[in-house]
PQR file of N, CA, C, O and H, with PARSE charges and radii, in Angstrom:
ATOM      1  N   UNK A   1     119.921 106.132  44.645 -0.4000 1.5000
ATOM      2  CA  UNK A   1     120.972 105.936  43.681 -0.0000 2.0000
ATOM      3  C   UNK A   1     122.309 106.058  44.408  0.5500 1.7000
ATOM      4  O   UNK A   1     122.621 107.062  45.049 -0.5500 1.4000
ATOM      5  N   UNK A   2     123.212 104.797  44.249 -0.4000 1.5000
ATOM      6  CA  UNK A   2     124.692 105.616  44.665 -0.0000 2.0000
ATOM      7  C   UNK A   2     125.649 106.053  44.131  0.5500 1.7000
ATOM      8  O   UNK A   2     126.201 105.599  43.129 -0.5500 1.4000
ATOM      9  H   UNK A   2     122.959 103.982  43.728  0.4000 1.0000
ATOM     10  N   UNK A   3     125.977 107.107  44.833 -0.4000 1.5000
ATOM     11  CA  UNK A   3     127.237 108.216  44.491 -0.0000 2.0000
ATOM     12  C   UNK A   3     127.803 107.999  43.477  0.5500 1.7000
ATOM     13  O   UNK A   3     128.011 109.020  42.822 -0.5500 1.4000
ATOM     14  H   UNK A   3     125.529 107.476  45.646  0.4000 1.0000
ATOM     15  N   UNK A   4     128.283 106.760  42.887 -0.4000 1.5000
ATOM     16  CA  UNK A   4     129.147 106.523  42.276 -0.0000 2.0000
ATOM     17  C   UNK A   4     127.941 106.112  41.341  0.5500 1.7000
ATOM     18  O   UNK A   4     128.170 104.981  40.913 -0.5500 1.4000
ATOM     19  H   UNK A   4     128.114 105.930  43.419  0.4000 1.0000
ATOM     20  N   UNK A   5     127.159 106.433  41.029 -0.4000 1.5000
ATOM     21  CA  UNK A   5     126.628 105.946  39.600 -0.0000 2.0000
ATOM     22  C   UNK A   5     125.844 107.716  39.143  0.5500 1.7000
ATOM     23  O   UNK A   5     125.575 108.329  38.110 -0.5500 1.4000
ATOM     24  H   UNK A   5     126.972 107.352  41.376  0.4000 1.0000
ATOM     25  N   UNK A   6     125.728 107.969  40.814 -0.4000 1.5000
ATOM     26  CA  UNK A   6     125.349 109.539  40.542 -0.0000 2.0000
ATOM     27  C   UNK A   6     126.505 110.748  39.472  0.5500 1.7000
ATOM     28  O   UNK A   6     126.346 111.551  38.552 -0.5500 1.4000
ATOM     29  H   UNK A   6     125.947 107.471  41.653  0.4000 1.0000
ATOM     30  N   UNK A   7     127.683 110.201  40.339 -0.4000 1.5000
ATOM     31  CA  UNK A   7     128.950 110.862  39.475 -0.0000 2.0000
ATOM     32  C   UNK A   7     128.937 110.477  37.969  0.5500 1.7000
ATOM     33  O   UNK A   7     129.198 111.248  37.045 -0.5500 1.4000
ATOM     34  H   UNK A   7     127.812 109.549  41.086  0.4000 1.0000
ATOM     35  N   UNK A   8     128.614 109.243  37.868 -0.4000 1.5000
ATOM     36  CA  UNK A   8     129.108 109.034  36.450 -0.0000 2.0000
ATOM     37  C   UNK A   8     127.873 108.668  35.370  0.5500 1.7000
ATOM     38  O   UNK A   8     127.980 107.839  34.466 -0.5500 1.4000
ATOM     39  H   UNK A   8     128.402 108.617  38.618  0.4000 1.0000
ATOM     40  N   UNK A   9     126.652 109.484  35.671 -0.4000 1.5000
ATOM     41  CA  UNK A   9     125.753 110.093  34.937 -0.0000 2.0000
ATOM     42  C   UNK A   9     126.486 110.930  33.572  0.5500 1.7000
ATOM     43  O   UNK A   9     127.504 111.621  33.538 -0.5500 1.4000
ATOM     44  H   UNK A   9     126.565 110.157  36.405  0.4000 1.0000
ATOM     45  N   UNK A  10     125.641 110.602  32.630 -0.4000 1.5000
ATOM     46  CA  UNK A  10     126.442 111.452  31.356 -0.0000 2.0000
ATOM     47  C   UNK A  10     125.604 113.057  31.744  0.5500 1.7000
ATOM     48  O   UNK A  10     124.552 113.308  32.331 -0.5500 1.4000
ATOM     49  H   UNK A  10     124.814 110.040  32.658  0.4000 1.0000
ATOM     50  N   UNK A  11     126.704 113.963  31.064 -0.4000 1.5000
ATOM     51  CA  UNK A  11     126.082 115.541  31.366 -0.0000 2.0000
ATOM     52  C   UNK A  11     126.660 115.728  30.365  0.5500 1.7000
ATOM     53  O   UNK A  11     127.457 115.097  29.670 -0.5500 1.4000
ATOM     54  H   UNK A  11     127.559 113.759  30.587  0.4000 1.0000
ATOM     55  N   UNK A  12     125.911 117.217  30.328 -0.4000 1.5000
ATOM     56  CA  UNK A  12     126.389 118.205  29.332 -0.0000 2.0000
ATOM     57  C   UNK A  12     127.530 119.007  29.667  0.5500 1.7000
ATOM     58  O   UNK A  12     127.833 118.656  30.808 -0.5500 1.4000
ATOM     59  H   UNK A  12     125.264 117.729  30.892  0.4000 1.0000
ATOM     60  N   UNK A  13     128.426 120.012  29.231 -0.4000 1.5000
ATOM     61  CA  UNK A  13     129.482 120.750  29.018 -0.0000 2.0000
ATOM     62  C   UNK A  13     129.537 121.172  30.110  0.5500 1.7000
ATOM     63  O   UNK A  13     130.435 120.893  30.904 -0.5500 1.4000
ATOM     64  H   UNK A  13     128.180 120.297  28.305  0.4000 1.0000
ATOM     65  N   UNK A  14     128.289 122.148  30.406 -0.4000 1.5000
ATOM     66  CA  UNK A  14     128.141 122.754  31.720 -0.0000 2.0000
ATOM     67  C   UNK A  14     127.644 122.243  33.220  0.5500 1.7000
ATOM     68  O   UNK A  14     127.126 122.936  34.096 -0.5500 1.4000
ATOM     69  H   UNK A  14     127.559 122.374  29.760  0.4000 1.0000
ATOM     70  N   UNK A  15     127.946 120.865  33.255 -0.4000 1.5000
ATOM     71  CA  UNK A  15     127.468 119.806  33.823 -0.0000 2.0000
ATOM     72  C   UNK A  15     126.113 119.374  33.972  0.5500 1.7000
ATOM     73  O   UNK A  15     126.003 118.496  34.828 -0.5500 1.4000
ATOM     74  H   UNK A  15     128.367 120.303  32.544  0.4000 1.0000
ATOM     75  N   UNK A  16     125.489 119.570  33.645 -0.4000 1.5000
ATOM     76  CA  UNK A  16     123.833 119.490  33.869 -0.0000 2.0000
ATOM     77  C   UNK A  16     123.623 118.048  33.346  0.5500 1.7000
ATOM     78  O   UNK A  16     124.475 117.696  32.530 -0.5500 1.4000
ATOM     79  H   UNK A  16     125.578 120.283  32.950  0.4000 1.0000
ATOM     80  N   UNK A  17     122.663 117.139  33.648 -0.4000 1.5000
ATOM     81  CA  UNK A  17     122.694 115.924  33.836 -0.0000 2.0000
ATOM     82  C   UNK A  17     121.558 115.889  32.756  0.5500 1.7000
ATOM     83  O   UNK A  17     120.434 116.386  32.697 -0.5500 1.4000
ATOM     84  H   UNK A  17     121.971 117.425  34.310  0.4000 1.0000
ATOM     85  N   UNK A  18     122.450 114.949  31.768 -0.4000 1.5000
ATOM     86  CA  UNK A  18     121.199 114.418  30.166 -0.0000 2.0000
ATOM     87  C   UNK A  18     120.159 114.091  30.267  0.5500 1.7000
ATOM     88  O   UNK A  18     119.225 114.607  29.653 -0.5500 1.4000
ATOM     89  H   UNK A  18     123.363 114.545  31.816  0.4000 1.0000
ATOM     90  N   UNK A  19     120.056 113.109  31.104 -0.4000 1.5000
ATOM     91  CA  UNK A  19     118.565 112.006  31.276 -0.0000 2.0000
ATOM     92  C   UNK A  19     118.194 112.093  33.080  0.5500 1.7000
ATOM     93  O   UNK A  19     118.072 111.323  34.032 -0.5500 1.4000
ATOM     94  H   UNK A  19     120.815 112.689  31.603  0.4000 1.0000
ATOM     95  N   UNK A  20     118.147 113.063  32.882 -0.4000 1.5000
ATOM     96  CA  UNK A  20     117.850 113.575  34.627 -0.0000 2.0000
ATOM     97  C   UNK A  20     115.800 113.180  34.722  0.5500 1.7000
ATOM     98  O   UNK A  20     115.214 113.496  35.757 -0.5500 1.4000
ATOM     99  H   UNK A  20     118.246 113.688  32.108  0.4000 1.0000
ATOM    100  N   UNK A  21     115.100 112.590  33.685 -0.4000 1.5000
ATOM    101  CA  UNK A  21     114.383 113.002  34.133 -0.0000 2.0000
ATOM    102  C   UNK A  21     114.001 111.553  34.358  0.5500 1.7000
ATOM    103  O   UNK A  21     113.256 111.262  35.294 -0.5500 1.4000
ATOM    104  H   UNK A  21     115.576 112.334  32.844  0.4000 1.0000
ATOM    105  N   UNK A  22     114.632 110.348  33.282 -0.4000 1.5000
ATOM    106  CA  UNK A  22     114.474 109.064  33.791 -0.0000 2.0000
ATOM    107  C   UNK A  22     115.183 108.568  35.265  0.5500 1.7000
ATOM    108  O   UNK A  22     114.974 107.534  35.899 -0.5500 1.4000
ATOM    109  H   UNK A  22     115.237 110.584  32.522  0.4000 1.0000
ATOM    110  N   UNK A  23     115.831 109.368  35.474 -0.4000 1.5000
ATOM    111  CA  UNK A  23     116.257 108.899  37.344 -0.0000 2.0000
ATOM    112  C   UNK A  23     115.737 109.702  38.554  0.5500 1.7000
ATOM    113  O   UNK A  23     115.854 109.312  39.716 -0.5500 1.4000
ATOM    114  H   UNK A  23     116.001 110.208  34.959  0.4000 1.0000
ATOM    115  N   UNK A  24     114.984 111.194  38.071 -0.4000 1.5000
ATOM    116  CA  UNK A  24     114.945 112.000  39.265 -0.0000 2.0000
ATOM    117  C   UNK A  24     114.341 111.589  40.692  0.5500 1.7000
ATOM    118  O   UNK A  24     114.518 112.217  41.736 -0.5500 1.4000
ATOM    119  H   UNK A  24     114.889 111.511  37.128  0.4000 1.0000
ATOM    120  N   UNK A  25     113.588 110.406  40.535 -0.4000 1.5000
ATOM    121  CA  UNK A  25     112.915 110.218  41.441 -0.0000 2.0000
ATOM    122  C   UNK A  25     113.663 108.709  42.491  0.5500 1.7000
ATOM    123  O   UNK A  25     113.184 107.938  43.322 -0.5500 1.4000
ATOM    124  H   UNK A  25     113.444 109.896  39.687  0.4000 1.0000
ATOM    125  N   UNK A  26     114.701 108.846  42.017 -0.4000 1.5000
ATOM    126  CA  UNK A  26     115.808 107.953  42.676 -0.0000 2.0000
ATOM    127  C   UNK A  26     117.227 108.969  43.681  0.5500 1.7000
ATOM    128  O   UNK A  26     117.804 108.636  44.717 -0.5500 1.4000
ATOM    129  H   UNK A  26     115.091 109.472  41.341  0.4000 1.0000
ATOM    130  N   UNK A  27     117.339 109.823  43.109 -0.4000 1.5000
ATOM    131  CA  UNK A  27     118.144 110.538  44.221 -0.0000 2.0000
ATOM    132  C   UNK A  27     118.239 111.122  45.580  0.5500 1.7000
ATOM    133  O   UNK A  27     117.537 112.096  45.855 -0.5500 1.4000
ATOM    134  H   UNK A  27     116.870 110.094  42.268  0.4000 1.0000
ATOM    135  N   UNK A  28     118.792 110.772  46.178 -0.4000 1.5000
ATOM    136  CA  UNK A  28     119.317 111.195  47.919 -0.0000 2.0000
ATOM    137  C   UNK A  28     119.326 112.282  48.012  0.5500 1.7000
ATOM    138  O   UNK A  28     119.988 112.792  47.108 -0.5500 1.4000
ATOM    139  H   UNK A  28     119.362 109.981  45.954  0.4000 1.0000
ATOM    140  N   UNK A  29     118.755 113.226  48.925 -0.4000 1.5000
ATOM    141  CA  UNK A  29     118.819 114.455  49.087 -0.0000 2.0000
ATOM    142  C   UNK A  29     120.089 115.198  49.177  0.5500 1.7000
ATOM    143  O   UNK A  29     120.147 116.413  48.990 -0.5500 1.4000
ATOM    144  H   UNK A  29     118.217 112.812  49.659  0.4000 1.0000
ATOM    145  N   UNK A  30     121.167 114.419  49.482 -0.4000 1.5000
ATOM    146  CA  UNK A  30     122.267 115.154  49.069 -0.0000 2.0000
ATOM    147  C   UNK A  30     122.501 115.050  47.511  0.5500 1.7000
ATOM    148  O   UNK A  30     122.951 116.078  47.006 -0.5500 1.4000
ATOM    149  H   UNK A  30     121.121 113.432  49.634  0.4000 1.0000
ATOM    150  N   UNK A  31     122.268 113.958  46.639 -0.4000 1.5000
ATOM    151  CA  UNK A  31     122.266 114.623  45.152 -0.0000 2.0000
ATOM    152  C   UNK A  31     121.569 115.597  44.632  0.5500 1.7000
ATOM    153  O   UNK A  31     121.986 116.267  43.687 -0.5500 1.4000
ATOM    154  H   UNK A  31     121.903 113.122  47.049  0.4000 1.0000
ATOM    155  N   UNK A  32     120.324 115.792  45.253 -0.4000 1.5000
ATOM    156  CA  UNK A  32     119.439 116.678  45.090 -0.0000 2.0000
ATOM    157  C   UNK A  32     120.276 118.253  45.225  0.5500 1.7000
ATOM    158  O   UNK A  32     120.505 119.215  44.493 -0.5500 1.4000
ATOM    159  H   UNK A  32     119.985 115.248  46.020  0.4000 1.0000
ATOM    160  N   UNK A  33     120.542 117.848  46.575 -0.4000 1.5000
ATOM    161  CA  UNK A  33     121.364 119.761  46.709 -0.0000 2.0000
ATOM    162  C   UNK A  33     122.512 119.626  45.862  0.5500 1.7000
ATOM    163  O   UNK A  33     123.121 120.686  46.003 -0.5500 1.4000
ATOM    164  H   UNK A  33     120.356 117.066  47.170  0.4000 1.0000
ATOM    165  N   UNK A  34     122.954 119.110  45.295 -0.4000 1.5000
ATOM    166  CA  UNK A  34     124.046 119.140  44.652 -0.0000 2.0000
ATOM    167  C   UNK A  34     123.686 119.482  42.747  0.5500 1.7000
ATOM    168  O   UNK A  34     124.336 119.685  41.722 -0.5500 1.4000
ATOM    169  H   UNK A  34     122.460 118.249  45.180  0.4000 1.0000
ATOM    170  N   UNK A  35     122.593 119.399  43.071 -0.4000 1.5000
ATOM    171  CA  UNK A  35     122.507 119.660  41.396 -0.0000 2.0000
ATOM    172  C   UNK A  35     122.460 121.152  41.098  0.5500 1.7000
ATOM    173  O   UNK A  35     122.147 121.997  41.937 -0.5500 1.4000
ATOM    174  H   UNK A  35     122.065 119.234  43.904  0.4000 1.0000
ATOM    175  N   UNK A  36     122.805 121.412  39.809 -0.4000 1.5000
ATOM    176  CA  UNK A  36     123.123 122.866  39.171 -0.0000 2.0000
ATOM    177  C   UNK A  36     121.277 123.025  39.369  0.5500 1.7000
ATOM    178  O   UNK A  36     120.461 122.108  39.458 -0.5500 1.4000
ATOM    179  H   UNK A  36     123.060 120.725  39.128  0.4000 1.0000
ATOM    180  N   UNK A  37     121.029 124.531  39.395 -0.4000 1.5000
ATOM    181  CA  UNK A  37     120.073 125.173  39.469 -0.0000 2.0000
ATOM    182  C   UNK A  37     119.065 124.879  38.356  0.5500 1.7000
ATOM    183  O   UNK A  37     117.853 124.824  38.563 -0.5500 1.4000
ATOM    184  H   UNK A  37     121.692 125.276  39.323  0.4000 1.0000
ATOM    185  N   UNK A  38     119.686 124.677  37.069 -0.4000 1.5000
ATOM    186  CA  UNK A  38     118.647 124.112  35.857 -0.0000 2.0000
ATOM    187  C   UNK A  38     118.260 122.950  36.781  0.5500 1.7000
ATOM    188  O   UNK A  38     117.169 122.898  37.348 -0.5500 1.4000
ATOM    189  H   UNK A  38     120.671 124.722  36.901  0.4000 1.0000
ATOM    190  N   UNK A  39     119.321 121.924  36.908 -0.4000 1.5000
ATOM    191  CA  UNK A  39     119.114 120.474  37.165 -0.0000 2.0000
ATOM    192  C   UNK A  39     117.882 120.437  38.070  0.5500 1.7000
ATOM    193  O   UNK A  39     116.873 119.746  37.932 -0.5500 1.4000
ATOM    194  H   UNK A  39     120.207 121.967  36.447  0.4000 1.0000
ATOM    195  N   UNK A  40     118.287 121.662  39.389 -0.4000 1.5000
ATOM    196  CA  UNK A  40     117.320 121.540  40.552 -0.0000 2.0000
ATOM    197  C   UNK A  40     116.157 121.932  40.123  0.5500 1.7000
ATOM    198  O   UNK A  40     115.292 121.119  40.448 -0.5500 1.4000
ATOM    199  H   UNK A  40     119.107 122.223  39.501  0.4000 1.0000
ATOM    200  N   UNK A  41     115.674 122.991  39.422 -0.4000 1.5000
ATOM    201  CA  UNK A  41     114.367 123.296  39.083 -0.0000 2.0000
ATOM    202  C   UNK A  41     113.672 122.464  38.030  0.5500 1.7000
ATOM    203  O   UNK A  41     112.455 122.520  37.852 -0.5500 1.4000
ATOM    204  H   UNK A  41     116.377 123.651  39.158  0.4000 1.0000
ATOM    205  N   UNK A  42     114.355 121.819  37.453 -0.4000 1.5000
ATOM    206  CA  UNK A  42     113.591 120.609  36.473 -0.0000 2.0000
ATOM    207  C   UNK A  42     113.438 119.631  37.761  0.5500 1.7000
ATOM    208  O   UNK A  42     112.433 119.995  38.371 -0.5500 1.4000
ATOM    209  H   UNK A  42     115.343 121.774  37.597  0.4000 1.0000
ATOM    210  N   UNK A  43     113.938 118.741  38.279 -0.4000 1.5000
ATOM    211  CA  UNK A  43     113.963 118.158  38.970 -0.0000 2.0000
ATOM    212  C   UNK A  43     112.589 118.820  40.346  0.5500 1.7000
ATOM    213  O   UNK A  43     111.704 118.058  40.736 -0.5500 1.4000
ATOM    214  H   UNK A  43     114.754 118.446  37.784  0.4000 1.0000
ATOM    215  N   UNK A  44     112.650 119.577  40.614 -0.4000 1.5000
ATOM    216  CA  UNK A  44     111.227 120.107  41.984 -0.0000 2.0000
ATOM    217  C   UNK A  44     110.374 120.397  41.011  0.5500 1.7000
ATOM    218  O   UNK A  44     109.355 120.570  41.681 -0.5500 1.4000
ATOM    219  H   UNK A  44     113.369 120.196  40.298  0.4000 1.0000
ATOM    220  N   UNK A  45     109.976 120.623  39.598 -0.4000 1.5000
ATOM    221  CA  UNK A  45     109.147 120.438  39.003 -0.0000 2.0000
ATOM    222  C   UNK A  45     108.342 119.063  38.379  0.5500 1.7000
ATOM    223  O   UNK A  45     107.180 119.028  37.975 -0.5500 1.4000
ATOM    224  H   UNK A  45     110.803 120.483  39.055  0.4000 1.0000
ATOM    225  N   UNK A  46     109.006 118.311  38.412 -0.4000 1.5000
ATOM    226  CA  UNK A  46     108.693 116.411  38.114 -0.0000 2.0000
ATOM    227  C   UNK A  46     108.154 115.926  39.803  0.5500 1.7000
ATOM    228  O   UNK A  46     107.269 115.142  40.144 -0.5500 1.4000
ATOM    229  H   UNK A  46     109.950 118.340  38.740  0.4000 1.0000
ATOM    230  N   UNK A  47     108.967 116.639  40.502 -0.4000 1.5000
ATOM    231  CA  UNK A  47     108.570 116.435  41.683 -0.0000 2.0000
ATOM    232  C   UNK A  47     107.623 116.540  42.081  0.5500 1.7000
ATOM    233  O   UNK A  47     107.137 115.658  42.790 -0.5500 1.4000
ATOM    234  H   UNK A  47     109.687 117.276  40.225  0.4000 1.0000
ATOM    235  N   UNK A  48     106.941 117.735  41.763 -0.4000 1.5000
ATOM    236  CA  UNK A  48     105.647 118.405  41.944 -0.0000 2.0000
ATOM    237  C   UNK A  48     104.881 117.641  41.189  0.5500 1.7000
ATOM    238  O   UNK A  48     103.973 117.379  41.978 -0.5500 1.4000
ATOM    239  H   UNK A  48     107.335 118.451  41.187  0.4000 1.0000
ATOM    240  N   UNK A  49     104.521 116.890  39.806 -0.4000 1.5000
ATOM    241  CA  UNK A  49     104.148 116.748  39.179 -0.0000 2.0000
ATOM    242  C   UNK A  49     103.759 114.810  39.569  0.5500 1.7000
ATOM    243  O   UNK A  49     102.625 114.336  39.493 -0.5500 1.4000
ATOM    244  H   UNK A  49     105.259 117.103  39.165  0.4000 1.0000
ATOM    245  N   UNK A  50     104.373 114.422  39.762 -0.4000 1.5000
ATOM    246  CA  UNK A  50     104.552 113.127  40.431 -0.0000 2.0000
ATOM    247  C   UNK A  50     103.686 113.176  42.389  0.5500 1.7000
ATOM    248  O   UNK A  50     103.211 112.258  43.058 -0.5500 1.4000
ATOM    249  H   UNK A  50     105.293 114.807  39.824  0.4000 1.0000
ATOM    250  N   UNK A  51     103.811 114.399  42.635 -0.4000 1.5000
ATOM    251  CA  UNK A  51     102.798 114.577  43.801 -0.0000 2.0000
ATOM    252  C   UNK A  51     101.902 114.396  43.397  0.5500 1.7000
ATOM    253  O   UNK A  51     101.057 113.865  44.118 -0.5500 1.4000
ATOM    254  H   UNK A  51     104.196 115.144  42.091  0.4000 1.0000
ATOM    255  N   UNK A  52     101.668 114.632  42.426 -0.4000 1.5000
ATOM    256  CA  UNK A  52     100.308 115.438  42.221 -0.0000 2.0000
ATOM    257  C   UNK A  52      99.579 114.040  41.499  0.5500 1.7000
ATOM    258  O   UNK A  52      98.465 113.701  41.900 -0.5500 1.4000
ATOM    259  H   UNK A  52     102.354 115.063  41.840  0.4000 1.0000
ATOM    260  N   UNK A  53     100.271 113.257  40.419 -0.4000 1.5000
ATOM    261  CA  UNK A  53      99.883 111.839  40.112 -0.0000 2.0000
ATOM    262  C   UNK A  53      99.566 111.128  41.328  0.5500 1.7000
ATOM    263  O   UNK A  53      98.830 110.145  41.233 -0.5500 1.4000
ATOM    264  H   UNK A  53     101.175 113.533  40.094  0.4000 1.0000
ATOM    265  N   UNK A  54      99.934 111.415  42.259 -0.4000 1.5000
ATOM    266  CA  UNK A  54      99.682 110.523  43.627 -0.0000 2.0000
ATOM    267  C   UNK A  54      98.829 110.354  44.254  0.5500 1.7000
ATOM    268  O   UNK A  54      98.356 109.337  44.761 -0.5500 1.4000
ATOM    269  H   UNK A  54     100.532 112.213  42.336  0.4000 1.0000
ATOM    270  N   UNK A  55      98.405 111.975  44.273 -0.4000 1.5000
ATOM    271  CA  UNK A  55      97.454 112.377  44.914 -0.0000 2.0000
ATOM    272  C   UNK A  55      96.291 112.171  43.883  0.5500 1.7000
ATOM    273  O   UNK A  55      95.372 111.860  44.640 -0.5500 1.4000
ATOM    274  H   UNK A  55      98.789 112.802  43.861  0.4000 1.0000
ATOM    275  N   UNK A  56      95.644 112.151  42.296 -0.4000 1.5000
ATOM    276  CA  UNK A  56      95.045 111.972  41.768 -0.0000 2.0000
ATOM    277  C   UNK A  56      94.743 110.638  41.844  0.5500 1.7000
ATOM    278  O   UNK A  56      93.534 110.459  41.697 -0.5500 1.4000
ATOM    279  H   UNK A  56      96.391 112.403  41.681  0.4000 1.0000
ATOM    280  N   UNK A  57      95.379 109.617  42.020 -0.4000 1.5000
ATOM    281  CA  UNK A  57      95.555 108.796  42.270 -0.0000 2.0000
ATOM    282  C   UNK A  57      94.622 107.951  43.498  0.5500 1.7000
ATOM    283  O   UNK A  57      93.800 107.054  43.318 -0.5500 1.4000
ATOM    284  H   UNK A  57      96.361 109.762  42.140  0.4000 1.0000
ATOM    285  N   UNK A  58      94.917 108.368  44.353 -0.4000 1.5000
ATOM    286  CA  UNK A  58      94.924 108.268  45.426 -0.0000 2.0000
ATOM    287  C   UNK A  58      93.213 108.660  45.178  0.5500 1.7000
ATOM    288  O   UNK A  58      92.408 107.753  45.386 -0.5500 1.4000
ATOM    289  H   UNK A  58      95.586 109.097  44.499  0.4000 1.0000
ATOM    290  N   UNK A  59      92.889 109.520  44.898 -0.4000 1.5000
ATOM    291  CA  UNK A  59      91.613 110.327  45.110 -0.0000 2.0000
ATOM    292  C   UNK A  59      90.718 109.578  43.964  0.5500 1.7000
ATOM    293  O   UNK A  59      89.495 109.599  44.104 -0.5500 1.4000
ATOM    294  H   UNK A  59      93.543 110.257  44.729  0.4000 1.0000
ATOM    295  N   UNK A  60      91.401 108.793  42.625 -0.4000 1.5000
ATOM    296  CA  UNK A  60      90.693 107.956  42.168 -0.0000 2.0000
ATOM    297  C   UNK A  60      89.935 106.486  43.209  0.5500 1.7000
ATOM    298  O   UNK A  60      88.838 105.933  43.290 -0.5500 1.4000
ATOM    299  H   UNK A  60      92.394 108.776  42.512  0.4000 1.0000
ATOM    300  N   UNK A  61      90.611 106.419  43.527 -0.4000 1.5000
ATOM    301  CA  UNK A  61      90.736 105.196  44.372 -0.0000 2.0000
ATOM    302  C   UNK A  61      89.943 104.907  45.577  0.5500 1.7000
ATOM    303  O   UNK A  61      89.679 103.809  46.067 -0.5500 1.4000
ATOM    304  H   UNK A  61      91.502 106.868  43.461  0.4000 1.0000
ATOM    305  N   UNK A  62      89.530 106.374  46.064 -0.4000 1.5000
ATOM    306  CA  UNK A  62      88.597 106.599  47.478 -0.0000 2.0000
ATOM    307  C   UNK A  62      87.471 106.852  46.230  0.5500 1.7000
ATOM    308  O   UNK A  62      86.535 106.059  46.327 -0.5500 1.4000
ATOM    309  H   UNK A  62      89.745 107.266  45.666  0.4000 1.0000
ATOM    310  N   UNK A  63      87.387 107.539  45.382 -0.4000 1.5000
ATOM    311  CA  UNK A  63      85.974 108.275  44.693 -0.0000 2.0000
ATOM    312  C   UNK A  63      85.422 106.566  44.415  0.5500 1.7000
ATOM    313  O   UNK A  63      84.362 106.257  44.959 -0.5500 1.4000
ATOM    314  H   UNK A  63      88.148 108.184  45.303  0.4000 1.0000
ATOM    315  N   UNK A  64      86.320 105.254  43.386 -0.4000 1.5000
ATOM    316  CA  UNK A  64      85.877 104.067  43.319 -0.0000 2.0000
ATOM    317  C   UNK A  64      85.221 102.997  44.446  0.5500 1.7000
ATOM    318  O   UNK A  64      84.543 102.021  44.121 -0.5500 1.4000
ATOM    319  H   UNK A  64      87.182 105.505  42.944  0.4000 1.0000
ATOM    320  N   UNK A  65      85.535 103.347  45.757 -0.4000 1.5000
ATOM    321  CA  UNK A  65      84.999 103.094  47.007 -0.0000 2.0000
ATOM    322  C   UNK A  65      84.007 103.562  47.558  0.5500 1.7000
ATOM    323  O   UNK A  65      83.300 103.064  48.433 -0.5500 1.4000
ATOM    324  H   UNK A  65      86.085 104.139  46.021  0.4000 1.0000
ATOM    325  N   UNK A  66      83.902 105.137  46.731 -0.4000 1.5000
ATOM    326  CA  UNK A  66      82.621 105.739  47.217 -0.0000 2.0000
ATOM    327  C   UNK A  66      82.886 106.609  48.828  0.5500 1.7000
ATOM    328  O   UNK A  66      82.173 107.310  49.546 -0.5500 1.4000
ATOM    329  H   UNK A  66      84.477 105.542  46.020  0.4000 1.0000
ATOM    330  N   UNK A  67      84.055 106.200  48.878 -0.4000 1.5000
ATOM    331  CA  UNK A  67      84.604 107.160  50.554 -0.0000 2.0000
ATOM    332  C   UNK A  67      84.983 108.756  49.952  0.5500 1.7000
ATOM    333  O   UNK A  67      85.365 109.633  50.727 -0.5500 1.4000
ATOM    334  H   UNK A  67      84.634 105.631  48.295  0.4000 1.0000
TER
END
């Protein structure tokens, strides 16, 4: 995502980002460190969670091969 669309994300009062969860998986690791601590722990939690689809995934896909 760039900067300039990162900045002008709608937030709340206390800046925390509205619809953080339809973009999280588009941000640069410097938006990443830059997010408020709510932001960051929602965000490494989708994270985790999206590993983990991957890896299920992934493990569907060898079990259908039989590997």
């Amino acid at each position: 995502m760039k900067q300039r669309e990162f900045k002008n994300l709608k937030r709340y009062p206390n800046g925390d980002i509205v619809d953080l969860y339809n973009i999280h998986h588009l941000l640069s690791e410097g938006q990443v460190d830059s997010l408020s601590d709510d932001d960051w722990s929602r965000w490494n939690e989708w994270q985790d969670e999206l590993q983990m689809m991957i890896y299920e995934l992934q493990t569907q896909k060898l079990d259908a091969y039989g590997l």
